[in-house]
TIDRENZA-732005 format. One record per residue (C-alpha): x, y, z. Coordinates in steps of 0.5 Angstrom, whole numbers, padded with zeros to 4 digits, always signed. Layout:
XYZ/...
// end
This chain:
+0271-0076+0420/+0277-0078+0415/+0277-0076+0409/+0276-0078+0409/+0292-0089+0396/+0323-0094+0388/+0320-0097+0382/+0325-0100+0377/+0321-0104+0373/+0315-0101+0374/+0313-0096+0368/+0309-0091+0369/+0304-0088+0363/+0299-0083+0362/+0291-0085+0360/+0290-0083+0353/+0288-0076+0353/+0289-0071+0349/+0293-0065+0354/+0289-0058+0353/+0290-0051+0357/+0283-0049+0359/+0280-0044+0362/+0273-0043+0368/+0267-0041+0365/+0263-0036+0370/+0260-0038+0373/+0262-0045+0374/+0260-0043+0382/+0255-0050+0383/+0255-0057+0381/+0249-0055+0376/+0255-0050+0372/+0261-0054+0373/+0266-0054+0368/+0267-0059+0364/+0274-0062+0363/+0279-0068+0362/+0285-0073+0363/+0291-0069+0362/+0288-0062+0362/+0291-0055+0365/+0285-0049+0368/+0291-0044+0368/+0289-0038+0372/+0283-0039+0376/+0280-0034+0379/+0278-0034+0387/+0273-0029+0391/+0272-0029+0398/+0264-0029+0398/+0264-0034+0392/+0262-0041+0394/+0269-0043+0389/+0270-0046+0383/+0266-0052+0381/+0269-0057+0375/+0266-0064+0372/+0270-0069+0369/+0269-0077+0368/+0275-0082+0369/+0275-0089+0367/+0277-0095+0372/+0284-0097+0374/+0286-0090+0375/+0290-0086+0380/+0288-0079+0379/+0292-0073+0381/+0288-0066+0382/+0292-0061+0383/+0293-0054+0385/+0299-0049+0384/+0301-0042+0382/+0299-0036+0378/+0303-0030+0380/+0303-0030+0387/+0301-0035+0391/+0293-0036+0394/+0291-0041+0400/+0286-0046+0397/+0282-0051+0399/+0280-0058+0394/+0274-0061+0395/+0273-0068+0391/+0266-0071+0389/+0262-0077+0387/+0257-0077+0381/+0252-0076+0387/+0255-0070+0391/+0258-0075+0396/+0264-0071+0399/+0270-0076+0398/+0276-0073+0400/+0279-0066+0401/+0285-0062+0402/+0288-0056+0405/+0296-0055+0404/+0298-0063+0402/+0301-0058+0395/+0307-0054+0395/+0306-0048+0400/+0298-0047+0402/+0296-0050+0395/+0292-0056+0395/+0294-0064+0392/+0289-0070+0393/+0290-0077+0389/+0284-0081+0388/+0284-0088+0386/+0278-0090+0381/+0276-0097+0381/+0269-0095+0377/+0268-0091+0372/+0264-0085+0373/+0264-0077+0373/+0266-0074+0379/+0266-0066+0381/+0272-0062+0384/+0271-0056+0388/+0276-0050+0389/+0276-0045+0394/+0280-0039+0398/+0282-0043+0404/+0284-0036+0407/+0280-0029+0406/+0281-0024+0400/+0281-0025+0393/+0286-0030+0390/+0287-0033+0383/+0291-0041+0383/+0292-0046+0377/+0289-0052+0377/+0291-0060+0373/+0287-0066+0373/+0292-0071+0372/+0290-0079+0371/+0296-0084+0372/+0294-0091+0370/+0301-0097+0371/+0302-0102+0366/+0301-0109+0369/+0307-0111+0372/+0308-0118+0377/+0312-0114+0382/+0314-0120+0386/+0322-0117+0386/+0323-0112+0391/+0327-0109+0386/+0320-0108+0382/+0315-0105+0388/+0309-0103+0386/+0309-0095+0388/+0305-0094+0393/+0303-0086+0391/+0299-0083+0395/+0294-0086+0401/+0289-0087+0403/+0292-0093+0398/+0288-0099+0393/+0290-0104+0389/+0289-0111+0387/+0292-0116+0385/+0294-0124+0385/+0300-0128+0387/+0298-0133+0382/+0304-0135+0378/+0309-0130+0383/+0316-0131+0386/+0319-0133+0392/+0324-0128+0394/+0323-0126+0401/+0318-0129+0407/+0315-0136+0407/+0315-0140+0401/+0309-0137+0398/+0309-0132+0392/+0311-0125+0393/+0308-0118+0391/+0312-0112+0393/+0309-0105+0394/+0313-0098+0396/+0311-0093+0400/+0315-0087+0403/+0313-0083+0411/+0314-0075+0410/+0313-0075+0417/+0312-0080+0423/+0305-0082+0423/+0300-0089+0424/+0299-0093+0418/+0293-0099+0416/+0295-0104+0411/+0289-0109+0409/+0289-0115+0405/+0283-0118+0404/+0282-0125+0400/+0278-0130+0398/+0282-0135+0396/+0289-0135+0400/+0291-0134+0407/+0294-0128+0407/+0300-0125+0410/+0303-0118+0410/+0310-0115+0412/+0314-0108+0413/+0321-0108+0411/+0326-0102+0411/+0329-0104+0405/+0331-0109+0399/+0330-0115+0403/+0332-0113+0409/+0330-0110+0415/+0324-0114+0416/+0319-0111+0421/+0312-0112+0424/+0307-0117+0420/+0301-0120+0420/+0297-0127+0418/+0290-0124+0421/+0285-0119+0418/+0278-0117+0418/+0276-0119+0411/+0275-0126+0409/+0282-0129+0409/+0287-0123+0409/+0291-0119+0414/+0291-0113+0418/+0297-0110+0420/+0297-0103+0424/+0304-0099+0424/+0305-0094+0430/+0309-0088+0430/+0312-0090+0423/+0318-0086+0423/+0320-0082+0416/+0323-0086+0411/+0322-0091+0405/+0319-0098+0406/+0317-0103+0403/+0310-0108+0404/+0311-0116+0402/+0304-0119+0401/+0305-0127+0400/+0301-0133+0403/+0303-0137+0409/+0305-0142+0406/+0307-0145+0400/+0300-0147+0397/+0296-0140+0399/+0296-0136+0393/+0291-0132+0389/+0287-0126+0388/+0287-0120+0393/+0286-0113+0395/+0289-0108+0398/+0289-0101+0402/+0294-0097+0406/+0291-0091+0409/+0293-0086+0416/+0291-0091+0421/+0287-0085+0426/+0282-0085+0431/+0275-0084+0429/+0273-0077+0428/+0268-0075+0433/+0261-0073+0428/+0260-0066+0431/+0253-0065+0433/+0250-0059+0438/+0250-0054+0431/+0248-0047+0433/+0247-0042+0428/+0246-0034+0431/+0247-0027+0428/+0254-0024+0430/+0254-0016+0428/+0248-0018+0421/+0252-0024+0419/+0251-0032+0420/+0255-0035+0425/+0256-0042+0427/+0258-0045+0433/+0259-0052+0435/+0263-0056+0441/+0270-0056+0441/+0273-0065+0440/+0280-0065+0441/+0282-0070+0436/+0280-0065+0431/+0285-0061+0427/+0281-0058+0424/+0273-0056+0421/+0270-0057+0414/+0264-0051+0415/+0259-0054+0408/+0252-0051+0405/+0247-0051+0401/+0241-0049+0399/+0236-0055+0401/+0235-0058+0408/+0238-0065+0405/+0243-0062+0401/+0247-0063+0397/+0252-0060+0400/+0259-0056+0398/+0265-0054+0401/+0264-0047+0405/+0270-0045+0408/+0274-0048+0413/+0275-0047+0421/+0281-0048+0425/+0277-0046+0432/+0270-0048+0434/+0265-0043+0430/+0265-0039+0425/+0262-0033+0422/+0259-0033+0414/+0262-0026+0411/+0257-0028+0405/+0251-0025+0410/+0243-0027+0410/+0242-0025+0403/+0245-0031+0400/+0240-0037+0398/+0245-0042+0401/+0243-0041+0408/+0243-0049+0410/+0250-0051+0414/+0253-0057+0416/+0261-0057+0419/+0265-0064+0419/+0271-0066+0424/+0277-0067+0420/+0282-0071+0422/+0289-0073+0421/
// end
């Protein structure tokens, strides 16, 4: 499962919130005590046990925004793990090291408004303190139909919507343009969706402004959009124009970039034993897996909060038998 989006013109500001320097509250170490906090806000010095479930934190977010939950140093470094929630507990994403060093970093774009639940926890063994900021960036509306006015493409999975309604023609076919840019840290797969209702839609990498046209598509999966696959898309900038196929073709659109990887296998075959008096799981081992979200909970039907992660197929719970929390399910994670 994967959990599984150069600006000129384009101005970047901040919700309106009112920054803060908070601190957790022990125990905030479920959904029910999670700690309250905003847009804008620093939980400065945290602390992380390894026989803890973590910390928990609640916070609403308004539509349109992208939000950035991120973790990093206080005095020496610690390994953690972010795990990002929906009002129902459903598991939305998560990272391990996408911060500086061995902390964590997620982008989220909301599209409703709702409350939302993060979790941290120690990736690796031993006690360990971290800072954690809620960050909530909202673009102001932009045409973006000069590639000199990209849309930045911040983070992946990507989401946006827009119109060529009213757009110029600067590259492509005669229709309207919309310009997005994105940048490869590493080479990898990339899916780029548009989906449309009311145009015939196009999609096209190129290198740079405008130039170095690429791969594209007229043909999706959704309605009248385009799907365009990227394989092994070198490190580097890029930019994506999205117009219609012909002059007349304009209008409202969606679109989503994301890391275009094979389906994550669901793992089944879970056994729980005892290992030395401990809680020990074991499941098959999938090769398309990098790695393994071990998760808990006090009830058969969840809900379920992160517990630790696994970089081989089997795990052995350092809590023991005593906790209440004795429920498990482990996902593959896939990169």
């Amino acid at each position: 499962m994967k959990l599984s989006l150069v600006i000129a013109v384009l101005l970047v500001i901040a919700s309106v919130v009112r920054p803060a320097i908070v601190f957790e509250s022990e125990s905030n170490n479920d959904f029910a005590l999670a700690d309250v906090i905003q847009c804008g806000d620093t939980v400065q010095c945290a602390g992380l046990d390894a026989m803890g479930s973590g910390d928990f934190y609640r916070f609403a977010l308004p539509p349109g925004d992208s939000t950035y939950l991120t973790t990093f140093a206080c005095g020496a470094s610690c390994n953690t793990f972010i795990c990002l929630y929906d009002a129902s507990f459903n598991l939305l994403s998560a990272d391990d090291n996408g911060g500086v060093g061995e902390f964590s970093r997620i982008g989220y774009f909301c599209q409703t408004a709702s409350d939302y639940y993060a979790q941290v926890f120690r990736a690796g063994g031993g006690d360990g303190s971290y800072s954690l900021s809620l960050d909530c960036i909202s673009r102001e509306v932009g045409d973006h139909d000069l590639c000199s006015s990209a849309r930045d493409v911040s983070f992946l999975p990507y989401y946006d919507e827009g119109t060529t309604t009213g757009a110029l023609s600067e590259a492509g076919t005669a229709a309207g343009d919309v310009f997005y840019h994105f940048s490869r840290p590493y080479q990898g797969n990339v899916l780029v969706q548009i989906c449309s209702e009311f145009f015939d839609s196009r999609v096209q990498l190129l290198t740079h402004c405008v130039g170095g046209f690429g791969d594209d598509s007229d043909m999706g999966t959704c309605q009248l959009g385009a799907d365009l696959t990227l394989f092994a898309l070198q490190e580097g900038d890029y930019f994506l124009l999205v117009e219609g196929t012909s002059a007349p073709q304009m209008g409202d659109y969606s679109i989503e970039v994301s890391f275009a990887v094979p389906p994550c296998p669901t793992v089944a075959g879970l056994v729980l034993g005892r290992v030395g008096g401990l809680p020990f799981l074991d499941w098959p081992t999938y090769s398309e897996a990098d790695y393994y979200f071990v998760e808990q909970s006090t009830n058969v039907d969840g809900p379920f909060e992160g517990l630790a992660i696994s970089y081989d197929s089997y795990y052995t719970d350092s809590t023991g038998f005593l906790q209440q929390k004795r429920f498990y399910q482990v996902r593959a994670i896939c990169q």
